[in-house]
C-alpha positions as CSV (number, residue, x, y, z in Angstrom):
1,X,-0.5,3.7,18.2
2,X,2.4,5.2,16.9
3,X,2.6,9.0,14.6
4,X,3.8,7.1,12.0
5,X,0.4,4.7,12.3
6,X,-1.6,7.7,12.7
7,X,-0.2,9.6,9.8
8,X,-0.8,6.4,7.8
9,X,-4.6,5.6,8.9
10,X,-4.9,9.3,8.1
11,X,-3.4,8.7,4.5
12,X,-5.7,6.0,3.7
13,X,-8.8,8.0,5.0
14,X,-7.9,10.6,2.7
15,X,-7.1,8.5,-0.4
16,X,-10.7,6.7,0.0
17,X,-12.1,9.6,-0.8
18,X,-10.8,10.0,-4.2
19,X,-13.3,8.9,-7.2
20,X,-10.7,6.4,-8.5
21,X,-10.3,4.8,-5.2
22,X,-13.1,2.3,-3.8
23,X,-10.9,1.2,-0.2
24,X,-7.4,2.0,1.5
25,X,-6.2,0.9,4.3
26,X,-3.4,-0.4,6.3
27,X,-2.0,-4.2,7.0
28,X,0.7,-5.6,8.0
29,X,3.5,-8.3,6.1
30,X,5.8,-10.3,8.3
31,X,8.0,-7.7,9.1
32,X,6.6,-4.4,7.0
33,X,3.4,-2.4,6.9
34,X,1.4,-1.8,4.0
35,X,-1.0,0.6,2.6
36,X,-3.4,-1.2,0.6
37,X,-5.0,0.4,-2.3
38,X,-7.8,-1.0,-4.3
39,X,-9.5,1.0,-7.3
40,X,-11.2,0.4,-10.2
41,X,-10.7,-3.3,-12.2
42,X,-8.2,-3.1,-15.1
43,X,-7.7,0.7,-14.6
44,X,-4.1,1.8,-13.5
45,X,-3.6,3.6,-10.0
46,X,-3.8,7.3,-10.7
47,X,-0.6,9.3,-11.1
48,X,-1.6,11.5,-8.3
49,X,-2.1,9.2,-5.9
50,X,1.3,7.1,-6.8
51,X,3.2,10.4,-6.1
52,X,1.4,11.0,-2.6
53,X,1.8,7.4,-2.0
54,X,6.0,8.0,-2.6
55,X,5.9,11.2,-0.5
56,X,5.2,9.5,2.7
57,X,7.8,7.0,1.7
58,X,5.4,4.5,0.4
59,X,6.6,2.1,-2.6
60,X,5.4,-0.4,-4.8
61,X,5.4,-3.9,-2.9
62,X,6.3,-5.3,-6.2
63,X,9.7,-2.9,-6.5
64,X,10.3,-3.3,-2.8
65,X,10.8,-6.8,-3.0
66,X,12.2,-7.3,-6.4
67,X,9.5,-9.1,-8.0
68,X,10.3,-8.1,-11.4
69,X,6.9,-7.5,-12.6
70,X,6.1,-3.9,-14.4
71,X,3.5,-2.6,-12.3
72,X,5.1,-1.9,-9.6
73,X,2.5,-1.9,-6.7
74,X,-0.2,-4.3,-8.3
75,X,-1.1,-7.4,-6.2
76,X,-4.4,-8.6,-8.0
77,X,-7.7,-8.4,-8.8
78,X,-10.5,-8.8,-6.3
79,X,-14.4,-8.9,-7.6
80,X,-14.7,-5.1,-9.3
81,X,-11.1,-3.8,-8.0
82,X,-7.8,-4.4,-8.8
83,X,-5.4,-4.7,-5.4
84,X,-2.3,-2.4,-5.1
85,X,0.5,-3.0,-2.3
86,X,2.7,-0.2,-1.2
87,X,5.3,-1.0,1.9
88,X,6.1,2.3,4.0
89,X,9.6,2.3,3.5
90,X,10.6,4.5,6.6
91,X,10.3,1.5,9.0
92,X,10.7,-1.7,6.7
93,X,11.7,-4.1,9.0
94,X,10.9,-2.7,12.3
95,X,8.1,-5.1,12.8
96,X,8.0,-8.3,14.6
97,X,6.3,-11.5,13.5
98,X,5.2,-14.2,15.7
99,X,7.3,-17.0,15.2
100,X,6.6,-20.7,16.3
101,X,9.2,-22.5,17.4
């Protein structure tokens, strides 16, 4: 494990235990790592954590990849929570898919 995965894990340990957050935690795209973020259904993601999130060079999947929707880190709803995306920006594209040939 990397600092960077470490410093991320820890990140998503930390923002679990805020009130408006019911999970974090990381995955992985084809080529990017996320932190996932799910709070409350229908709410918006707290300011706060949105400008923790962009200190560790964390953005909105939805601005990262031009999807031209408003909200700029919301991926869906999922039973009681609404699902945020946020790609860590510091080493998009680092990471290797498997590829089939």
């Amino acid at each position: 494990m990397t600092g960077r995965d470490e410093e991320l894990r820890d990140l998503a340990s930390t923002l679990r235990e805020h009130d408006a957050v019911h999970d974090a935690f990381l995955a992985k795209s084809f080529t990017d790592h996320l932190l996932i973020v799910d709070n409350t259904a229908g709410e918006r993601l707290p300011e706060d954590i949105v400008a923790r999130l962009r200190a560790h060079d964390l953005r909105g999947a939805n601005e990262v990849y031009s999807e031209g929707v408003t909200d700029v880190s919301f991926a869906g709803d999922i039973g009681n929570a609404t699902r945020h995306q946020f790609v860590d920006v510091r080493t998009r594209g680092d990471h290797q898919s498997y590829t089939v040939e």
